[in-house]
N, C-alpha and C positions, 0 to 999 in steps of 0.2 A: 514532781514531788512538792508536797509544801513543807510548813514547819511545823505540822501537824504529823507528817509522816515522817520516822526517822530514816536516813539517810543508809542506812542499812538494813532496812525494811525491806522485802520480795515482794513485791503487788505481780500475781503473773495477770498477762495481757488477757480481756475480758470478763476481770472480775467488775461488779461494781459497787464503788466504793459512795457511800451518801457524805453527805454537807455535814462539815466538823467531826469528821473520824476522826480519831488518834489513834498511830499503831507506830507501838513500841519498836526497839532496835530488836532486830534477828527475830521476828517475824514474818513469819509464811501465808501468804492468802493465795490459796487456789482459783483457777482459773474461772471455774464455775460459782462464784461464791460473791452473795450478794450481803454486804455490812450498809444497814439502815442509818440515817443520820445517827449522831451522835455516840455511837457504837465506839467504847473504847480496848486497845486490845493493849498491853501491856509489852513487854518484852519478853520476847523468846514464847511467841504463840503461835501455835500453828492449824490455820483451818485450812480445811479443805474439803473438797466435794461437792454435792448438791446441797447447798448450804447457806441457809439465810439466815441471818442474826438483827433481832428488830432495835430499834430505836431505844439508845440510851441503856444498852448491854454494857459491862465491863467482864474484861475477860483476863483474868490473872496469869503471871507466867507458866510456860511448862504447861499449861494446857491442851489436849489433841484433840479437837473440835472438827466433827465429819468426817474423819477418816473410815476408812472399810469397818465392816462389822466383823466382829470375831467370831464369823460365822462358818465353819464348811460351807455350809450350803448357798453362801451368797457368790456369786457368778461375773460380778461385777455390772450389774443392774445398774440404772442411773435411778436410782431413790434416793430419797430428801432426807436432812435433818433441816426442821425447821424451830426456831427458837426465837420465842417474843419478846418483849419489850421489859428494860429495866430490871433485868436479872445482874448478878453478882456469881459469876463463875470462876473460883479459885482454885488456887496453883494443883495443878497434876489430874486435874480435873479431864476427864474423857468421856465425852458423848459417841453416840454413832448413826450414820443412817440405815434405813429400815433396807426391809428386803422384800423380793416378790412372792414369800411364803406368807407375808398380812398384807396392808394395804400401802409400800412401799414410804412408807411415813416413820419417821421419829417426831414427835411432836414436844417441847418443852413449854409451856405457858408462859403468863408474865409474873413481873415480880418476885420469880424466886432465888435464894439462896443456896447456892450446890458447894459446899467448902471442901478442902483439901481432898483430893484424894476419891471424890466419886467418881460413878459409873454409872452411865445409862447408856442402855443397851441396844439395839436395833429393836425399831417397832416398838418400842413404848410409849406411852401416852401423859404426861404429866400436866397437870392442873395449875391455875393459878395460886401463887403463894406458898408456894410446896419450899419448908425448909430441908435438908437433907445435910448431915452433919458430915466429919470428918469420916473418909471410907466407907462410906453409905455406896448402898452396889442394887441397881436392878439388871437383875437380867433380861432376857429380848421378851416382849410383847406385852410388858407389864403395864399398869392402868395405874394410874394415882391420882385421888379427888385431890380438887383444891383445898388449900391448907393444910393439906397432911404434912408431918412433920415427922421425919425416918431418923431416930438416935444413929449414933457414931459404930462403924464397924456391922451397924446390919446389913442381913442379906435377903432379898425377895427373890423368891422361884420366879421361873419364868412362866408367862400366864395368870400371874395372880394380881388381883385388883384391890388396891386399897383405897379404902372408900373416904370422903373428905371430911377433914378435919380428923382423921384418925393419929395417934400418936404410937407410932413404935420405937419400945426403948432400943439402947444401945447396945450393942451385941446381939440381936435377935435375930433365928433365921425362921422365916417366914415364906411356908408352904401352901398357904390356905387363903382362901380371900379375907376381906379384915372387914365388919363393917365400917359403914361413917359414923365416927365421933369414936371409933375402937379406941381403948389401951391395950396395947399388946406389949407382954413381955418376957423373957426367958427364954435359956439356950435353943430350944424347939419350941419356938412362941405359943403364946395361948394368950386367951381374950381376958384378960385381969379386969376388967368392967370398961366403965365409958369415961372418955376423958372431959369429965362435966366441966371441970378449968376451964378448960377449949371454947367449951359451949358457952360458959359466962363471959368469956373476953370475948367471944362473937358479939356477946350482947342479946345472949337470948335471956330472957326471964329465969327466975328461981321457979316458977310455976313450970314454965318449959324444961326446963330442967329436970325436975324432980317426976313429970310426966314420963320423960325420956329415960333414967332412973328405972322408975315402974316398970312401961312397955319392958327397958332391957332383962328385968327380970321373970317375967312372963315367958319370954325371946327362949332364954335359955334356962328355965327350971326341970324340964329333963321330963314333963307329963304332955304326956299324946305325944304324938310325931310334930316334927320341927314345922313343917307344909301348917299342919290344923293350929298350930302357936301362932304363926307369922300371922293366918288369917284373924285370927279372934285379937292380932293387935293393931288388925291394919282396922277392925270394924269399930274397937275400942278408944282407938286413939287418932281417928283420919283426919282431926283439927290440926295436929301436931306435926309441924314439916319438918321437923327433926327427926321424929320417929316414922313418917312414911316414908324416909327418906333412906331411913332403912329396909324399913320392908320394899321399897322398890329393888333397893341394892340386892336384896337377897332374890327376891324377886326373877333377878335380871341375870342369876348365878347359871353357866352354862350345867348343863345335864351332866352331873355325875363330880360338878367342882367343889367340895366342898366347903362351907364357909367353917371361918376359926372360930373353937368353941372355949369358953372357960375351964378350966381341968377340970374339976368336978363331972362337966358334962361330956368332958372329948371322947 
């Protein structure tokens, strides 16, 4: 032990632990369970399982990081949660590893912010910079672009993909895929337009903007089928990586998944 590890810390034997961990008093790390340099875990945190946490993580108390999924169907598989670099995962916060019904992965990105009270579920796939407020909940196999940003108390189905830089308010549940740069909001979510905010603190242009804007309205004005829209925006607007960037999303929708539509069109 050093003075880095508290003295009432559990390290079980064959975890490994990287150069300048801190891990708090009453602290648990499983035996299978790799903490990257500077990974710090606070007091009273417990990981465990197939479980890698990258460089420069801090992990707030009362969090349950890798433990089984709450899944029936998981058998006790040795699948990964694996989580990047320089996140901020606070208190009561619970991840899980995947299972062998997808590709046996939890993946969390870097840099993001998971506050009180989230859940992410086995087999989900989360992006870089993804904030995810108080009780923000995905369920298993869910997809979230980078910079998405999930308001307090929503809930995503499971299977559903939200595409990056999309905004969903708080309290929303969320059955449908979302595009990138979506606003979604309301007790049975719907696509409230595009969160051009997002887009300008990207740093994309007013020009870019206001294109994206446009295409969005094309997207969903409700004339011809959704297929003959997407195309005459993807021909209309293929300078604009914003907006192919939708139409790839939609693009890339499995057969029969719905993407979320504004009320007017749902």
């Amino acid at each position: 032990m050093t003075d880095l590890i508290h003295k009432t810390a559990i390290i079980e034997e064959g975890a490994e632990i990287g150069a300048n961990v801190k891990i708090g008093a009453y602290s648990v790390v499983g035996p299978n369970v790799k903490l990257h340099d500077n990974v710090e875990l606070k007091s009273h945190v417990a990981v465990d399982g197939y479980t890698t946490v990258g460089e420069g993580t801090v992990i707030f108390p009362f969090a349950s990081i890798g433990h089984i999924p709450q899944d029936l169907k998981f058998h006790g598989e040795k699948s990964e949660l694996i989580i990047g670099k320089n996140n901020k995962i606070r208190e009561h916060v619970t991840m899980n590893p995947g299972t062998a019904d997808d590709n046996m992965k939890t993946i969390v990105g870097d840099g993001g912010l998971f506050m009180m009270g989230v859940h992410i579920a086995h087999d989900c796939v989360v992006g870089n910079g993804v904030i995810m407020a108080n009780n923000a909940t995905l369920a298993g196999h869910v997809h979230v672009g980078d910079g998405a940003i999930l308001g307090g108390l929503s809930a995503v189905l499971q299977f559903v993909r939200i595409g990056q830089g999309a905004m969903i308010g708080g309290m929303s549940a969320v059955d449908r895929d979302v595009i990138p740069f979506g606003l979604v909001k309301g007790e049975r979510a719907y696509l409230a337009g595009l969160n051009y905010v997002g887009l300008e603190r990207k740093g994309y242009s007013k020009d870019e903007v206001k294109s994206a804007l446009k295409a969005f309205k094309i997207l969903f004005n409700n004339d011809g089928t959704f297929s003959a829209r997407t195309d005459e925006v993807a021909t209309d607007f293929q300078d604009n990586k914003t907006v192919m960037s939708m139409v790839e999303f939609i693009r890339a929708a499995k057969e029969g998944k719905p993407i979320l539509q504004p009320k007017a069109a749902a």
